[in-house]
N, C-alpha and C positions, 0 to 999 in steps of 0.2 A: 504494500500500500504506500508505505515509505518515497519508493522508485518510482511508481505512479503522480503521486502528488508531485515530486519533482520536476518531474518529464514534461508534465502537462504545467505547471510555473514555469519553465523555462521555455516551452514552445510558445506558451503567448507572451512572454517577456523575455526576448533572446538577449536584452540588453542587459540583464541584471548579469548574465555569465562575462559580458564585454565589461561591465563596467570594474568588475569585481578582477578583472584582467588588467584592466588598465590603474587600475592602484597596487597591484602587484600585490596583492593580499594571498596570506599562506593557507588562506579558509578556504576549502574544496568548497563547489555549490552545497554539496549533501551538508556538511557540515553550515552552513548558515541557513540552512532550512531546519535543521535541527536544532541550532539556538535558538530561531526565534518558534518553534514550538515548545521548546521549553519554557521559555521566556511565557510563552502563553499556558502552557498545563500549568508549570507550578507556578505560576507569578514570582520567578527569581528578577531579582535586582540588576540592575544592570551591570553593577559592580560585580555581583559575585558569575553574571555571564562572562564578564571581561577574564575573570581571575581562572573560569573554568577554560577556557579557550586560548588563553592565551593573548588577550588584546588589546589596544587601549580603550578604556570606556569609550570616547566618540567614534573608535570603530564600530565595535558593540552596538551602540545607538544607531547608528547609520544601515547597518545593517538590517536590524529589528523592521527600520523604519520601512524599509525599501524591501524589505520581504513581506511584510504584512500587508502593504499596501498589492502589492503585485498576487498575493493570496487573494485577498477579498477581492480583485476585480475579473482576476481569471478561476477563481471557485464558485463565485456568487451563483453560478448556472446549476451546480449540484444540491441547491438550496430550494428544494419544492416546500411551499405550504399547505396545507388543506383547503377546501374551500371553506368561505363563512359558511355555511352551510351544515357542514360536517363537524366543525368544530364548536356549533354551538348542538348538534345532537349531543356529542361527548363530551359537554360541559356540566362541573357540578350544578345541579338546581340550585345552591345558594347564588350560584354566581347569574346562573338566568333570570334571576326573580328580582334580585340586585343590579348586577350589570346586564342587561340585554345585549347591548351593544358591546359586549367585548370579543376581539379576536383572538385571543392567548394570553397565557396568565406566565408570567415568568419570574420563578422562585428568588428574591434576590436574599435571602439568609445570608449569613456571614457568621465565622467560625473565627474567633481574634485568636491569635498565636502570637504568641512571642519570641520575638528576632534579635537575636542579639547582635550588637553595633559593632563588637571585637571580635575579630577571628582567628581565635587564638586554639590552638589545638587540646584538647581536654580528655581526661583517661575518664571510661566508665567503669563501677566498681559496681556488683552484684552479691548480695549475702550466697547467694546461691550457687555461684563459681565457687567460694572459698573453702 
């Protein structure tokens, strides 16, 4: 799937493989295809893209930038939605009695974690190793 998404990003944007040639960058295509999905599953930092790859953060950023963009205009086509129709069958009755007019509901939860600012390398100890 990996190969795929690539193939078809770089057949509607031959430029990002020229451009990425003409800065002389040591990131294979695959690889800044794969940062900036990382960049999007985990929501890593820029900094800690830079520090994983090797790069200076405004590579990092430049890359992200010019990848996503070049994603969302040459994927948007595999993005079908339902019709109204369908989606207000298989909608919960709270929401039809309340919202009529809603097209989809999109969970925005949030899970806070905590990041720490120093990265500093740390030993884990276990009662259960010992």
């Amino acid at each position: 799937m990996f190969n795929h998404v690539l193939e078809h990003v770089l057949s509607c944007f031959p430029a990002l493989a020229s451009k990425a040639a003409c800065r002389r960058s040591k990131l294979s295509d695959a690889d800044r295809l794969l940062l900036t999905l990382m960049r999007l599953r985990h929501g890593l930092r820029v900094q800690d893209i830079a520090y994983r790859f090797q790069i200076g953060l405004t590579t990092a950023s430049n890359i992200f930038s010019d990848w996503l963009d070049a994603m969302y205009l040459s994927l948007k086509v595999f993005i079908m939605w339902p019709t109204q129709d369908l989606c207000f069958q298989n909608m919960p009755q709270i929401f039809k009695d309340i919202y009529p007019r809603t097209r989809c509901i999109i969970d925005c939860s949030q899970k806070f974690l905590y990041r720490t600012t120093i990265l500093i390398p740390t030993t884990c100890t276990s009662i259960f190793k010992l």
